[in-house]
C-alpha positions in Angstrom: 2.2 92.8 58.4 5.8 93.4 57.0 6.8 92.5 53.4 7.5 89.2 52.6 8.6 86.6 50.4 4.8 85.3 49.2 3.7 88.8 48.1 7.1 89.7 46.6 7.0 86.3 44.6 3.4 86.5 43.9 4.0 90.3 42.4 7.1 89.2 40.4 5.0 86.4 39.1 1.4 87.2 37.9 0.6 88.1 35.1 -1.0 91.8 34.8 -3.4 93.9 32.0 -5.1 96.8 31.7 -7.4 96.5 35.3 -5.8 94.3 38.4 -7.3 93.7 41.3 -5.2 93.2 44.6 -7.5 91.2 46.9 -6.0 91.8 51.0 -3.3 94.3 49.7 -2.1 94.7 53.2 0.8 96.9 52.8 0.6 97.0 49.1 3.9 95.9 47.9 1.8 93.4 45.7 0.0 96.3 43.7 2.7 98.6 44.0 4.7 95.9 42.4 1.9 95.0 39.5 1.7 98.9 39.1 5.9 99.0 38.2 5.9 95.7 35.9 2.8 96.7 33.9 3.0 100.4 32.8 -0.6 101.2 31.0 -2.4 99.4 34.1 -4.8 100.9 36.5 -4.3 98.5 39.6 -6.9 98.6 42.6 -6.1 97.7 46.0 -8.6 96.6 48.3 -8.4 95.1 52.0 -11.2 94.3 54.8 -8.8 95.7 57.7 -8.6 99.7 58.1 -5.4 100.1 59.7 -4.1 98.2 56.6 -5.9 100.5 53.8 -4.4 103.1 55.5 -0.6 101.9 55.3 -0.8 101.2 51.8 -2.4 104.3 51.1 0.7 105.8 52.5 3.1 103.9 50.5 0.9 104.4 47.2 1.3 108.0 48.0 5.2 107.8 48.3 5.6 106.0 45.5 5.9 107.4 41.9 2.4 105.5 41.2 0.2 107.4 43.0 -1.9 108.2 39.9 -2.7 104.0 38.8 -3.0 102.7 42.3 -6.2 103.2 44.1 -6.8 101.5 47.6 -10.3 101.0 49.2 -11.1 100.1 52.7 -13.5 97.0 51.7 -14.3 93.2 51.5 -13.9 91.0 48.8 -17.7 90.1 49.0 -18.9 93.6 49.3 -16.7 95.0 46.7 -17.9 95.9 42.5 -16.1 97.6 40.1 -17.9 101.4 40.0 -20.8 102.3 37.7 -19.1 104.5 35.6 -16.0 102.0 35.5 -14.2 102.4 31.5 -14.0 98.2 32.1 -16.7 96.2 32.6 -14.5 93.3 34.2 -10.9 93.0 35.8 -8.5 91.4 33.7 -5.8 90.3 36.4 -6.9 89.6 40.1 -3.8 88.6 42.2 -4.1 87.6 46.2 -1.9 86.4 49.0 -5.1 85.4 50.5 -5.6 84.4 54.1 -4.5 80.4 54.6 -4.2 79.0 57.5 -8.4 77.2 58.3 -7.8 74.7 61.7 -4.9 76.4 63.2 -4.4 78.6 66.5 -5.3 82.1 66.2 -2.5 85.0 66.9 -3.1 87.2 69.8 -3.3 90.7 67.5 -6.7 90.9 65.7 -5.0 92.5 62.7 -2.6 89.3 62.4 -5.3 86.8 62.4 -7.5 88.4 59.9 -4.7 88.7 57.7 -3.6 84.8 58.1 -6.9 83.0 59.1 -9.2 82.3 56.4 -12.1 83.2 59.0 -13.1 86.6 56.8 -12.3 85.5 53.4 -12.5 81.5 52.4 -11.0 79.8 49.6 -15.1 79.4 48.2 -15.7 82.9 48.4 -12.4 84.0 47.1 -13.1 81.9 44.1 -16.6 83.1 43.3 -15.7 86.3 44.1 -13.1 86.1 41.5 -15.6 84.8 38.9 -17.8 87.6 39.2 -15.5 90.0 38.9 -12.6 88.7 36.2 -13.5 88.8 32.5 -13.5 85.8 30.0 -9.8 86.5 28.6 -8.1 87.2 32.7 -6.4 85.3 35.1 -6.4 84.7 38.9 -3.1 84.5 40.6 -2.4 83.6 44.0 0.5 81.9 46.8 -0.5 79.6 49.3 1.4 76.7 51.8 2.3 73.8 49.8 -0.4 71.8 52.1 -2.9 74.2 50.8 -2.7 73.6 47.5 -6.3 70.8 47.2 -8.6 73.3 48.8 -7.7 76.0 46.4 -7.8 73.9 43.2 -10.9 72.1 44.5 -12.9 75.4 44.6 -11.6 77.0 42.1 -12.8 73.9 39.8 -16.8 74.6 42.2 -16.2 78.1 41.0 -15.8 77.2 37.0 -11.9 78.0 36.8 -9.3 76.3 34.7 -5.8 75.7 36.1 -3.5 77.7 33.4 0.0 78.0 35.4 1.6 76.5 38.6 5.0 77.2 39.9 6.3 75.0 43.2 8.9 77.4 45.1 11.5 75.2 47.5 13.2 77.1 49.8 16.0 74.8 49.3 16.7 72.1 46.4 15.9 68.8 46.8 13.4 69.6 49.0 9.5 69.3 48.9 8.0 72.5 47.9 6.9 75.0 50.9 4.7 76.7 48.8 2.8 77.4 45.1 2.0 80.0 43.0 -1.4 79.3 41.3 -3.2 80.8 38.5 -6.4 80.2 37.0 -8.4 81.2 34.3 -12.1 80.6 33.5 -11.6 79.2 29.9 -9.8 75.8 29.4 -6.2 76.0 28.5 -3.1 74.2 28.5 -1.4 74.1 32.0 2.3 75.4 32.3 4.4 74.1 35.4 7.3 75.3 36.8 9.7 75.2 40.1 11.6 77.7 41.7 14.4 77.3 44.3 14.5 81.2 46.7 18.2 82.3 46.3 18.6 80.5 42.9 19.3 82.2 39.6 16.2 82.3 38.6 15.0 83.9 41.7 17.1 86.5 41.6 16.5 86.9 38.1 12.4 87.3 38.9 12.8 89.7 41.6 15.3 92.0 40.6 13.9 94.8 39.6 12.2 95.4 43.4 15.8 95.2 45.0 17.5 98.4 45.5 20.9 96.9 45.1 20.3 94.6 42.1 23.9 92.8 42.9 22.3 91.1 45.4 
């Protein structure tokens, strides 16, 4: 799977601590990029495909974050944080999780486990997340604008709190295409924003990962 916009958006956008969690890291811009933004973090990147672990184990090991990014070859549902773990929970879990639920498969196995929700649902995303994030974290992820219900819906089965939502249009005064989401497990006060891709403001939230920062 080559870099896109969702994971380069998502990155940009969540908010980080100490421990992060990057569920399906695929090529692991998305930790890569949590790694850069947030200094004094130890990030973990985890993804259920192989051939994936192993591509952003490469480009963890070219990049000048080789020391805070570890990536394991593992589920969601089969994965804890180790015994002898300094934190007992994960302060920031972010995830371009697998969307698509009633639509046609791709012919490459790799493709569809990384689009179809088949392997990892919205529900077990969710309660995943609350097992594994402490009181005080947050859950970020992107998904299609038509989407949006199912991930709310079980993230309100799995206890979580909406805390910040951001509707990105690929082109103004259009209907959104898709939404950044984050969640939290204690009630708070809901922030909303929009975001237009190739606006100011875009440009001004993914700067820093351009290599010509003019552009």
């Amino acid at each position: 799977m080559k870099v896109g916009t969702d994971g380069v958006l998502l990155g940009a956008w969540a908010n980080g601590g100490k421990q992060i969690l990057d569920i399906g890291t695929g090529t692991g811009v998305i930790a890569l990029m949590m790694a850069q933004r947030f200094p004094d973090a130890q990030v973990t990147a985890i993804d259920i495909d192989e051939g994936a672990a192993r591509q952003a184990q490469a480009n963890v090991d070219a990049s000048p974050f080789a020391d805070r990014v570890e990536v394991i070859h593992s589920s969601l549902q089969d994965y804890s944080l180790p015994i002898n773990n300094t934190f007992t929970k994960i302060n920031s879990i972010v995830s371009n999780p697998p969307f698509f639920v009633d639509a046609l498969k791709a012919p490459s196995h790799q493709r569809s486990v990384a689009r179809h929700a088949d392997t990892l649902s919205y529900a077990q995303l969710m309660q995943s997340a609350s097992r594994l994030l402490a009181n005080d974290g947050e859950l970020s992820v992107i998904i299609p604008f038509d989407y949006r219900r199912r991930m709310e819906d079980e993230a309100l089965f799995a206890g979580f709190f909406p805390s910040r939502i951001c509707a990105v249009h690929t082109t103004e005064n259009k209907p959104p295409r898709r939404y950044l989401l984050a969640f939290r497990k204690e009630p708070c006060s809901l922030q909303k924003g929009e975001l237009v891709i190739g606006s100011i403001e875009y440009c001004q939230l993914t700067q820093d990962f351009y290599l010509d920062k003019n552009k």
